[in-house]
C-alpha positions as CSV (number, residue, x, y, z in Angstrom):
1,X,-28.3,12.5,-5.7
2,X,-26.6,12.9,-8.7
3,X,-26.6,8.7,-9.2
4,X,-30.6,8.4,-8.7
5,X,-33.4,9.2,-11.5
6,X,-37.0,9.0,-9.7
7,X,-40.8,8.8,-11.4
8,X,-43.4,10.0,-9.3
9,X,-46.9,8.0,-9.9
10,X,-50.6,7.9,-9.0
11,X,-50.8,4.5,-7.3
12,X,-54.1,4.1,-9.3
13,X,-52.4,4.1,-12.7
14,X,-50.4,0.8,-14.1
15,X,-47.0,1.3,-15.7
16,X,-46.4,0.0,-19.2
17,X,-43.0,-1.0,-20.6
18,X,-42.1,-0.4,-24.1
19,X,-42.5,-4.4,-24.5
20,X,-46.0,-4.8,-22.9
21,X,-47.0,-1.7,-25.1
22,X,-46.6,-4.1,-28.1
23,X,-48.1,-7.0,-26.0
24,X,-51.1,-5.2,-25.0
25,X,-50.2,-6.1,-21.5
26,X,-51.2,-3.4,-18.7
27,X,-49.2,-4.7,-15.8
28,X,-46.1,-3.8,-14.1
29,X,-43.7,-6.6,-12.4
30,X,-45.4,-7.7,-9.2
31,X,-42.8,-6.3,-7.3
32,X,-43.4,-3.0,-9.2
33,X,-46.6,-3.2,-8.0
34,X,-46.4,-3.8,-4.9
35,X,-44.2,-1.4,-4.0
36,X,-46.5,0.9,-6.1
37,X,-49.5,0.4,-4.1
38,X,-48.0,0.7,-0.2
39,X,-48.9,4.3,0.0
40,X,-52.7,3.6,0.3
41,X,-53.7,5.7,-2.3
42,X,-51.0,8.5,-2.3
43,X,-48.1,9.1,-4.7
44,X,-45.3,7.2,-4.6
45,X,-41.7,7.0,-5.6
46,X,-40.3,4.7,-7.7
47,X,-36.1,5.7,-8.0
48,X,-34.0,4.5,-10.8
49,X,-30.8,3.7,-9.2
50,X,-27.2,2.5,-10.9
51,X,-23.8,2.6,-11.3
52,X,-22.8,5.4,-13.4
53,X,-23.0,5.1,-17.1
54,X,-25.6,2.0,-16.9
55,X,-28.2,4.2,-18.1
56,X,-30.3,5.5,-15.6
57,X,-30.9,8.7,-17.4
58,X,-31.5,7.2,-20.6
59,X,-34.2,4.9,-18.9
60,X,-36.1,8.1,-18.0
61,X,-36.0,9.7,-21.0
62,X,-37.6,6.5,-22.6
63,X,-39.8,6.6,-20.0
64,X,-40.7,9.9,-20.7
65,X,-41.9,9.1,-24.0
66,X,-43.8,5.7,-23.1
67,X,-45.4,7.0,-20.0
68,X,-48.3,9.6,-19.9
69,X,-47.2,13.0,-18.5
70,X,-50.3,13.9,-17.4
71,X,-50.1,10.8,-14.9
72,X,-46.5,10.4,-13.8
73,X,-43.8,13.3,-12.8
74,X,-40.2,12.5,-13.7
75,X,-37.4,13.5,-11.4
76,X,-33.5,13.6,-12.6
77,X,-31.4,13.9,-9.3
78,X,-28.9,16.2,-10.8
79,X,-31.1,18.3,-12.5
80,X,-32.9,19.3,-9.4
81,X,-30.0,19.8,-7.3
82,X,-28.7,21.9,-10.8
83,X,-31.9,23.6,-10.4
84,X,-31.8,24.6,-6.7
85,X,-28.3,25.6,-6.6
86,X,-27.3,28.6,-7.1
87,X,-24.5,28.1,-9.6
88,X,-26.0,24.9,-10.5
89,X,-23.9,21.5,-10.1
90,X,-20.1,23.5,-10.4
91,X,-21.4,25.2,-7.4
92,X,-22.5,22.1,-5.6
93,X,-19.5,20.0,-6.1
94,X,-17.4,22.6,-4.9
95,X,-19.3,22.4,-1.4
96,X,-18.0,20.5,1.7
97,X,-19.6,17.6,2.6
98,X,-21.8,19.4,4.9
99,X,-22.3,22.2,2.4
100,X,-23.8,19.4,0.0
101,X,-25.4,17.2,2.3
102,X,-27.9,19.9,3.0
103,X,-28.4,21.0,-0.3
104,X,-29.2,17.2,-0.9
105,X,-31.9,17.2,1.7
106,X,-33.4,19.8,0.5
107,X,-33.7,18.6,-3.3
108,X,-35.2,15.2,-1.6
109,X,-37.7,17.2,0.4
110,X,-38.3,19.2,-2.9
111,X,-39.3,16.2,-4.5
112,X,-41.8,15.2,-1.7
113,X,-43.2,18.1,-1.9
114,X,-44.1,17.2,-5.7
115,X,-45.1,13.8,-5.0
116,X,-45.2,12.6,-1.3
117,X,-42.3,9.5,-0.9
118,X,-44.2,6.3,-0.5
119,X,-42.8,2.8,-1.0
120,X,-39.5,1.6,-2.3
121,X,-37.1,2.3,-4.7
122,X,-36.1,-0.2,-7.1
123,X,-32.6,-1.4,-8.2
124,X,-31.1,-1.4,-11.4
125,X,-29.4,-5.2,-12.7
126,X,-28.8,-4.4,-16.1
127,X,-27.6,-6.7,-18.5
128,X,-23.9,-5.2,-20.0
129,X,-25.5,-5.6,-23.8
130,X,-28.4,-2.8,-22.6
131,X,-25.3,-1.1,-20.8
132,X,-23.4,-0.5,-24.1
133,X,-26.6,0.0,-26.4
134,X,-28.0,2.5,-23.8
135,X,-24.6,4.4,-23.4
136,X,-23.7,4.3,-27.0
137,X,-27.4,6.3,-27.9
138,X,-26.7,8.6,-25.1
139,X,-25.2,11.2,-27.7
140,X,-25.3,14.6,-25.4
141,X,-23.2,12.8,-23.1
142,X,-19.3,11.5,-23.8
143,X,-18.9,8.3,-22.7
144,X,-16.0,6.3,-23.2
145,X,-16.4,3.5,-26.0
146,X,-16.0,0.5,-23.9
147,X,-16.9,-3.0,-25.1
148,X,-19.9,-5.3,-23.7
149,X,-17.1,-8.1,-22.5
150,X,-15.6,-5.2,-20.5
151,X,-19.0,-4.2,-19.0
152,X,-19.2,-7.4,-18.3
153,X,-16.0,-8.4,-16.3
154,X,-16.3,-5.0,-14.4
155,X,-19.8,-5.9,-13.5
156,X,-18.8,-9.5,-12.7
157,X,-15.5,-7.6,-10.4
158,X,-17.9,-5.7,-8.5
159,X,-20.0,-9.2,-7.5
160,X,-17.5,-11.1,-6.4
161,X,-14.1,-8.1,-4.8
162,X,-14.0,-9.0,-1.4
163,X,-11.4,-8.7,1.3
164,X,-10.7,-12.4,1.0
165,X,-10.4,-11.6,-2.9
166,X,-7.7,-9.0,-2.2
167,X,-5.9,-11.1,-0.1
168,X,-5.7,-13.9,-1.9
169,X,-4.3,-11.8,-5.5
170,X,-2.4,-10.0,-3.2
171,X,-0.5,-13.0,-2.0
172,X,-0.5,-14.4,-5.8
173,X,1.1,-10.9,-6.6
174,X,3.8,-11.5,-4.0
175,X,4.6,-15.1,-5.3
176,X,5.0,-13.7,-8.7
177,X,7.1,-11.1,-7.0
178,X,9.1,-13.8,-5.6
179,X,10.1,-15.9,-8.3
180,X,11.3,-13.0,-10.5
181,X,14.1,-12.1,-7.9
182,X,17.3,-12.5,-9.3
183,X,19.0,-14.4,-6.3
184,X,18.7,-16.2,-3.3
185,X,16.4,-14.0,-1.1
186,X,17.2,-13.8,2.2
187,X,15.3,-10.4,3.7
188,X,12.9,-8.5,1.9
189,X,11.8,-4.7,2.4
190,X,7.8,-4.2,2.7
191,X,7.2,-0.3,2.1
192,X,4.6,1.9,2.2
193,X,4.1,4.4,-0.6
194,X,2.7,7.9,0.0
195,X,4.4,10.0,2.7
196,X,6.9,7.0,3.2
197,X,9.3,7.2,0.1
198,X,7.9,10.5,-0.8
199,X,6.8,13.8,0.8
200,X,3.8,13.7,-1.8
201,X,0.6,12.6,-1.2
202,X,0.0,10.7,-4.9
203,X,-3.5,10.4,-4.7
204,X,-4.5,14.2,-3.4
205,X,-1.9,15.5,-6.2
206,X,-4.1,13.2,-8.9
207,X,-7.2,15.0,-8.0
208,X,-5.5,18.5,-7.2
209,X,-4.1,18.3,-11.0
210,X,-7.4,17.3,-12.5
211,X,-10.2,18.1,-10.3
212,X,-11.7,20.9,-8.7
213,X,-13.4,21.6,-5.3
214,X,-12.3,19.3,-2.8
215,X,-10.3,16.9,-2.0
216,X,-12.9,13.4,-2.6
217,X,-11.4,10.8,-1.1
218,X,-11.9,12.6,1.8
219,X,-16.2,12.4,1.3
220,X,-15.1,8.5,1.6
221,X,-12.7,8.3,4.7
222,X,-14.2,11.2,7.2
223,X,-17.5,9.8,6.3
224,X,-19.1,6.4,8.9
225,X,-17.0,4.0,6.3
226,X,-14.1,5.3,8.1
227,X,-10.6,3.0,6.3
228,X,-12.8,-0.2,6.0
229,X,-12.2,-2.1,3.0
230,X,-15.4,-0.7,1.4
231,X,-14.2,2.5,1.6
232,X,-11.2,1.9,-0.3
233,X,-13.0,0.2,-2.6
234,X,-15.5,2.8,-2.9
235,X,-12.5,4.7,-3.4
236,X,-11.4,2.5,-6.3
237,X,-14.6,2.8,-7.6
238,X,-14.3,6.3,-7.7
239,X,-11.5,6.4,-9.7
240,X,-12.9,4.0,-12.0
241,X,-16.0,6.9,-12.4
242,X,-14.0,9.4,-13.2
243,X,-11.5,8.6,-16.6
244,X,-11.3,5.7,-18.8
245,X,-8.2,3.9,-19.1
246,X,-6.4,5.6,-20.9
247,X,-6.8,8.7,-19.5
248,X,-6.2,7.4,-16.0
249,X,-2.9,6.2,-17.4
250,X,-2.0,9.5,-18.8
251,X,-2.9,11.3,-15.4
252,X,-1.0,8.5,-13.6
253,X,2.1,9.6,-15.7
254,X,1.8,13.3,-15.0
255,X,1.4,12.4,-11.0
256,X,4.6,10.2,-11.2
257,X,6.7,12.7,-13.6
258,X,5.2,15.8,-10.3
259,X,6.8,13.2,-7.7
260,X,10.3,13.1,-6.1
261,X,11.4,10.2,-3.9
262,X,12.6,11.0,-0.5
263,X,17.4,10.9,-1.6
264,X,17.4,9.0,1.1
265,X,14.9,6.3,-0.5
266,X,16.4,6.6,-3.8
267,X,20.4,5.9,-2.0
268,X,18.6,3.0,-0.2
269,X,16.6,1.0,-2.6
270,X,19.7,1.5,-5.0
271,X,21.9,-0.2,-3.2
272,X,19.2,-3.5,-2.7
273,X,18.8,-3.3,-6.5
274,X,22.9,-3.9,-6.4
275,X,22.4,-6.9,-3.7
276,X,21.0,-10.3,-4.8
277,X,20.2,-11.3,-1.5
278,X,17.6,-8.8,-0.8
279,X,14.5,-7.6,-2.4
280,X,11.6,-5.2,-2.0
281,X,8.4,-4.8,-2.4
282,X,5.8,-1.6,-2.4
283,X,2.4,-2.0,-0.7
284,X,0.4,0.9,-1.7
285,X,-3.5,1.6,-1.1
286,X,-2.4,4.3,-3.5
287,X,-2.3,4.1,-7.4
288,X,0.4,1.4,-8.4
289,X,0.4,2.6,-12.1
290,X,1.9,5.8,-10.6
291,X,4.3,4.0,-8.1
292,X,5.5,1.8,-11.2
293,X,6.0,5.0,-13.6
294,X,8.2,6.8,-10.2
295,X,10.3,3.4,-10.1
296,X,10.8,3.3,-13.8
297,X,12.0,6.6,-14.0
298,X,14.4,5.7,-11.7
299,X,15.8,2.7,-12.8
300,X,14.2,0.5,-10.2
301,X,11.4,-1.4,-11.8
302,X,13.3,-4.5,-12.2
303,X,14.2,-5.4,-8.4
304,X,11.3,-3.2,-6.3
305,X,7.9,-4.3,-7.2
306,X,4.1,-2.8,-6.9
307,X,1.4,-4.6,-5.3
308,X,-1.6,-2.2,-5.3
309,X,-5.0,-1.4,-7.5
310,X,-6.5,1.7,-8.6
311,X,-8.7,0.1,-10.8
312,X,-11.2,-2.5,-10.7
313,X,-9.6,-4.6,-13.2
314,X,-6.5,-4.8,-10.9
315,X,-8.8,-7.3,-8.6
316,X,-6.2,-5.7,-6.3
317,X,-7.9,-3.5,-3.3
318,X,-5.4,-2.5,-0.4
319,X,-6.1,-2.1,2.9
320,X,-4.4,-2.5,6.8
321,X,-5.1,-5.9,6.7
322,X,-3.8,-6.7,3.5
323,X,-0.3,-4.8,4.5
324,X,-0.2,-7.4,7.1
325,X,-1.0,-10.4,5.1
326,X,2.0,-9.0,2.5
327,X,4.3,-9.8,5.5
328,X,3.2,-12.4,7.0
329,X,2.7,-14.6,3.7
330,X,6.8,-13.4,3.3
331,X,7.9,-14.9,6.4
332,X,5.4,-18.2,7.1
333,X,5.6,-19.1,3.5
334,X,8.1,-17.5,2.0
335,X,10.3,-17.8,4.9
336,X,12.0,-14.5,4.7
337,X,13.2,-11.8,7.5
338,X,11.0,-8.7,6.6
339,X,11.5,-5.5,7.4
340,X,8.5,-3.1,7.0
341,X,8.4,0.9,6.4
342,X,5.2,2.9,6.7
343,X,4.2,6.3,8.0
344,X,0.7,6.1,9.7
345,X,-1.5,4.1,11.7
346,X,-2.4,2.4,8.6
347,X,0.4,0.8,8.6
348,X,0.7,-0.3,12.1
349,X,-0.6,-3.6,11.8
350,X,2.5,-4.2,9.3
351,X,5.0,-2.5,11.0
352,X,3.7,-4.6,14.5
353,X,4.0,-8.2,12.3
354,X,7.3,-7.3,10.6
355,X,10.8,-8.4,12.2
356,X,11.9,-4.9,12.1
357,X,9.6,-1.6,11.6
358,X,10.9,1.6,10.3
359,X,8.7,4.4,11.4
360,X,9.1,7.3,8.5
361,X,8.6,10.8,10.0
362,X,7.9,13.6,7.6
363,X,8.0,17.4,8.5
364,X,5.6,18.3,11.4
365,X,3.2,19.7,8.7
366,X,2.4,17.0,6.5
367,X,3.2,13.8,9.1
368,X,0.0,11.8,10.2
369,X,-1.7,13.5,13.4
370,X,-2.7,10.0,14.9
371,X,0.6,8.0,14.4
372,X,1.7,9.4,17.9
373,X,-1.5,7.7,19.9
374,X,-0.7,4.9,17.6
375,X,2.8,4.2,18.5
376,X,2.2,4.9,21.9
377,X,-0.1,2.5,22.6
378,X,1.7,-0.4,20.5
379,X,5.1,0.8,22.5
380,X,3.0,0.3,25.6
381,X,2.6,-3.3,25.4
382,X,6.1,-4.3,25.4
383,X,6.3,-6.2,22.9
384,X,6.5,-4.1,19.7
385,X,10.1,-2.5,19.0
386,X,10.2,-0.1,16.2
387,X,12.5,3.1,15.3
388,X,12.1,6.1,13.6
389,X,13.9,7.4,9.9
390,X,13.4,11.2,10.1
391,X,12.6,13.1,6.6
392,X,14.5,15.8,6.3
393,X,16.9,15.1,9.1
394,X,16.4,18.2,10.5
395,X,12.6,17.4,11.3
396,X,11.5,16.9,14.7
397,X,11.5,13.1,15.7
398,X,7.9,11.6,16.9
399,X,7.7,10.1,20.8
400,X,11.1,10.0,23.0
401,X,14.2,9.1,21.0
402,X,15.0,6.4,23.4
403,X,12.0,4.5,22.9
404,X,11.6,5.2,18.9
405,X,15.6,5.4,18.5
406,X,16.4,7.8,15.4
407,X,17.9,5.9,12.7
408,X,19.8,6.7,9.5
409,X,18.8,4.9,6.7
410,X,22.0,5.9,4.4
411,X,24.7,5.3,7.2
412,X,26.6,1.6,7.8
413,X,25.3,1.8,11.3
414,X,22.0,0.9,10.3
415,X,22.9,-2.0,8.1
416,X,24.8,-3.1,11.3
417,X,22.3,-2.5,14.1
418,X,20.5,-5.0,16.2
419,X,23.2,-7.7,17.1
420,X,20.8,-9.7,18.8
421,X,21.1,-13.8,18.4
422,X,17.2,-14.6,16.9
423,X,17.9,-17.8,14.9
424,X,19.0,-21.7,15.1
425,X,22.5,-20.5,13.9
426,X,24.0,-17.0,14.9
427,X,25.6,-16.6,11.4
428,X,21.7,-17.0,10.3
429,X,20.8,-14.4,12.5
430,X,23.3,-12.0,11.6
431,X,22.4,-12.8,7.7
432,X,19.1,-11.9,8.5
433,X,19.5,-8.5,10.5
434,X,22.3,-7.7,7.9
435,X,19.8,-7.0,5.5
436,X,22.0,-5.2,2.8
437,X,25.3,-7.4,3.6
438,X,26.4,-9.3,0.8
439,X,27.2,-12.6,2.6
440,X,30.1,-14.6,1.7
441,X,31.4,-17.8,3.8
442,X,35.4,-17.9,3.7
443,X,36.8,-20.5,5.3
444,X,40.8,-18.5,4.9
445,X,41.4,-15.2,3.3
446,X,42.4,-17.3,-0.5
447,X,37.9,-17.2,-0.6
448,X,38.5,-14.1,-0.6
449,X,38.7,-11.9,-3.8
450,X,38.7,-8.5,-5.3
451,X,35.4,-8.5,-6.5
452,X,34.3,-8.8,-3.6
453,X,35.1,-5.7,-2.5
454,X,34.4,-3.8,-5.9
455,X,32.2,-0.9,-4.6
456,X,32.4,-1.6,-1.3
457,X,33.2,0.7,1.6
458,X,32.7,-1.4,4.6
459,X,33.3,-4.8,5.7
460,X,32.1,-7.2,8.4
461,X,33.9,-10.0,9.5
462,X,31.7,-12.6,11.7
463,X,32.8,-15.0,13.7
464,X,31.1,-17.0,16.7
465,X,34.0,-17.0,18.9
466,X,37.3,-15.0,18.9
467,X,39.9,-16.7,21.0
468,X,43.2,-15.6,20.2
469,X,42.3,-13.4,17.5
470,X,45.0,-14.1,15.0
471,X,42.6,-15.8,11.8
472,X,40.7,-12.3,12.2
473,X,44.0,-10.2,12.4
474,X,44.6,-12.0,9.1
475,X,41.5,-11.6,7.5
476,X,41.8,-8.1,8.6
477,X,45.5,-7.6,7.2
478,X,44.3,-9.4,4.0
479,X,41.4,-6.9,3.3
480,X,43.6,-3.7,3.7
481,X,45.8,-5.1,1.5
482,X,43.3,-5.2,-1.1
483,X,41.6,-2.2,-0.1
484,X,44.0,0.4,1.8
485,X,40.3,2.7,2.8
486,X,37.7,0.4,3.9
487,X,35.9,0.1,7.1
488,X,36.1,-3.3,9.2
489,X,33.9,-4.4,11.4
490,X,34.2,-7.2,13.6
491,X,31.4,-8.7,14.9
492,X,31.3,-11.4,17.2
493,X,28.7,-13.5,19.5
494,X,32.0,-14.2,22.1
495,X,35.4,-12.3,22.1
496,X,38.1,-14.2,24.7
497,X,39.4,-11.2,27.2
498,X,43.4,-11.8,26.5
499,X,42.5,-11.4,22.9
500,X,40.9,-8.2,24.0
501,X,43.2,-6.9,25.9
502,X,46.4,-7.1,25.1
503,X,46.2,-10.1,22.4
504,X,47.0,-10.3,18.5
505,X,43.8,-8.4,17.5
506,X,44.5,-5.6,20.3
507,X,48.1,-5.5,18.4
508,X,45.9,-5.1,15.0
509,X,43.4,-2.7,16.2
510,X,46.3,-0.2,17.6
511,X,46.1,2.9,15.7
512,X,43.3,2.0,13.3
513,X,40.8,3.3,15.1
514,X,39.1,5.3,12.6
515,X,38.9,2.1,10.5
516,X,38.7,-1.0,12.6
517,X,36.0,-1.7,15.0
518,X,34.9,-4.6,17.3
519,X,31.2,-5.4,18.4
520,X,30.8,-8.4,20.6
521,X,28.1,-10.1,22.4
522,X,29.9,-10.7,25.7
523,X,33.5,-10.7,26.8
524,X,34.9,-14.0,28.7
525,X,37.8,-15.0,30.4
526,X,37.2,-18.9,29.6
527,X,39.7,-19.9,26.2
528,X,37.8,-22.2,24.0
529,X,40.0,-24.3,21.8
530,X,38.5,-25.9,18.4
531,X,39.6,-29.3,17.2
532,X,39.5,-31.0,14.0
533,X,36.9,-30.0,11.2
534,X,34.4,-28.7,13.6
535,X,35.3,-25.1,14.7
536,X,34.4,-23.8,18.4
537,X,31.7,-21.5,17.3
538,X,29.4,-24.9,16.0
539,X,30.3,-26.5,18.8
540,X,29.7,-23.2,21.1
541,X,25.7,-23.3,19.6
542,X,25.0,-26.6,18.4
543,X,25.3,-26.0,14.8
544,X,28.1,-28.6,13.7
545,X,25.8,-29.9,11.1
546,X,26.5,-26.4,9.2
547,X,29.9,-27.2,9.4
């Protein structure tokens, strides 16, 4: 109600603009007419309708003064709503949705009741010249003192912002993401924002700290929109209503300085910013200028970036399908192993495409009540594979551990979990899986130096095949050497059983327990014996051409 203006009329009468006045003219536009005259000879409706601040109100009033009174009845949606509620407008806005859909049927049926509805309303294109001449002699009103080329653009962004739009600056956004990475990429982390890396919900906390009544978005998402893309852009356009620039990045600034990251984020994302090989990116339906202020303040604006909107000038809207493009243009074009990290059924159709999905659980309280149908039905079909990082730790896991296994995100076991052989090469694989390994080829321990174990307090040796064991009881005498504390890990795709048993690396592994583990694929009793410049593992899996 409060975005429509309405003139009631005796279908007899013509309507004269302020420019047919001086013309002399007495006719409406035919389509004016026409709609006009369809209530055989009862009164009709003509409603003013707009995008806030276009001058709908201002229309009427000049209306007002061209029109006669005695003829026409003028209707300002608000101020009949202001004028049946008790309270007035505060009142109403503080209403549910129910609460103010009845008060809005009533205010139409008030309005029939003063001139009986017949014929159609008609819409508002108004050039962005009248926009900013109309707004800037609107004096009882503030409006913000935006210029006609910005009317414009934002008038030519709501023509042509489309899903395909999205996805498309989205994928540009990525790209650009891409090429500022300050290494090699090899995996990249896809993570949701709200109730992923934080406990917060950014966007309720932006309208809890400057609003009042209830929550909006939720007039937009519980209504038959549902989470289609035009409801989140309605809910961009929402935002766009309600502050001007900036204001909205003022209020983005107090949101971001009210949020904490989740330690465990903070611990985890710090260590990718250290690695060269991995990157990450946040996908947020949210407001990226608060996500970007949250990363600056903690010193991780350089390596994670924002792909989101907010505004309309951000051409950026995100929805469950563009998640899933962000991951899929990162491994078909970028060709990177991509693990995803979201919290609800929004962000199953990501978590489903991505090589690995971390499901983040919050407390029971403030954890999404559908994800549980969700990952049920996606576990049902076989064929997605996820697990679960609980926040706080002492929160109750979703589902059946040993179908959403618990993970740790700030334990080595889960930069070493999943073994699995997925690629052409197994040392490809393993690169990939190893998302926050720093890999480093050595052909003897000499490729081996201190920096490379500067910070470091675990280390994974690879190899494709361990036959007798005694290079890797080097490498693994060579490391403690250099670093008396440090975890070793060997990992392997075949260990020989000898070798196992009772072999070198047996002899190596005696009392270092604590500090010295094996992981192998499979154990075999066959001895496979390397010749020449092509080791056994290359020959073992047809990769001598990476030799």
């Amino acid at each position: 109600m409060t975005n429509m203006s309405g003139i009631g009329m005796d279908t007899d009468t013509s309507v004269r603009s302020e420019e047919s006045e001086r013309s002399n003219s007495t006719e409406l536009a035919p389509e004016t007419q026409q709609a006009a005259k369809l209530s055989d000879g009862k009164p009709a409706i003509i409603g003013l309708y707009g995008v806030p601040g276009c001058g709908k109100t201002y229309l009427l009033k000049k209306l007002k003064g061209i029109l006669d009174k005695g003829k026409f009845d003028f209707f300002e949606g608000s101020a009949v709503v202001n004028r049946l509620v008790t309270g007035g407008l505060d009142k109403f806005r503080a209403l549910d949705d129910e609460g103010k859909g009845m008060w809005c049927k009533l205010a139409i049926e008030w309005i029939r009741d003063k001139t009986v509805k017949s014929g159609k309303p008609a819409i508002l294109d108004v050039d962005p010249e009248v926009v900013a001449r109309r707004r800037a002699d609107d004096k009882p009103r503030y409006r913000s003192n935006d210029s006609v080329e910005h009317l414009r653009k934002w008038q030519e962004d709501l023509a042509w912002h489309n899903e395909n739009h999205s996805s498309a600056k989205v994928k540009f956004e990525v790209d650009k993401t891409m090429t500022c990475m300050d290494g090699p990429i090899e995996s990249m982390l896809v993570l949701d924002a709200d109730r992923t890396l934080t406990a917060e919900d950014t966007g309720k906390l932006f309208w809890e700290l400057y609003g009042s009544g209830p929550y909006p978005l939720d007039a937009i998402f519980k209504s038959s929109l549902h989470y289609t893309y035009a409801a989140f852009r309605q809910a961009v356009m929402l935002y766009e209503e309600t502050c001007d620039d900036e204001e909205f990045n003022r209020r983005c600034r107090d949101v971001a300085a009210r949020t904490a990251l989740y330690p465990e984020f903070v611990s985890l994302l710090r260590v990718v910013k250290s690695q060269r090989h991995v990157g990450a990116v946040i996908v947020t339906w949210g407001l990226r200028r608060i996500w970007e202020e949250i990363l600056n303040r903690e010193g991780l604006s350089k390596k994670v970036k924002v792909v989101g909107g907010g505004r309309i000038s951000d051409e950026c809207i995100v929805n469950p399908s563009v998640k899933e493009t962000v991951v899929d243009h990162l491994q078909n074009f970028h060709k990177k192993y991509v693990w995803a990290f979201g919290d609800s059924p929004l962000d199953m159709e990501m978590l489903k495409k991505a090589n690995q999905a971390i499901v983040v659980v919050g407390k029971e309280g403030q954890r999404s009540k559908s994800m549980d149908a969700a990952l049920e039905s996606a576990l049902e079909d076989g064929h997605f594979r996820a697990r679960q990082a609980v926040m706080p730790s002492k929160a109750t896991p979703r589902l059946d551990v040993n179908c959403l296994p618990v993970v740790n995100l700030t334990q080595w076991e889960f930069i070493a979990d999943d073994l699995a052989r997925e690629a052409e090469s197994p040392w490809l694989a393993e690169s990939g899986k190893f998302f926050l390994v720093q890999c480093s080829h050595a052909k003897n321990t000499a490729d081996i130096e201190n920096e490379h174990l500067e910070g470091k307090v675990n280390a994974i040796l690879v190899d494709s095949v361990v036959n007798t064991g005694k290079s890797l009881a080097e490498f693994v005498q060579y490391l403690r050497n250099l670093h008396a504390t440090i975890l070793i890990v060997v990992v392997a795709g075949v260990v020989q059983v000898e070798c196992a048993s009772g072999g070198i690396l047996s002899q190596t592994m005696a009392g270092s327990y604590d500090t010295l583990s094996i992981v192998t694929l499979r154990v075999s009793k066959t001895k496979y014996t390397g010749s020449g410049g092509t080791d056994t593992g290359n020959r073992l899996f047809n990769t001598t051409h990476l030799a």
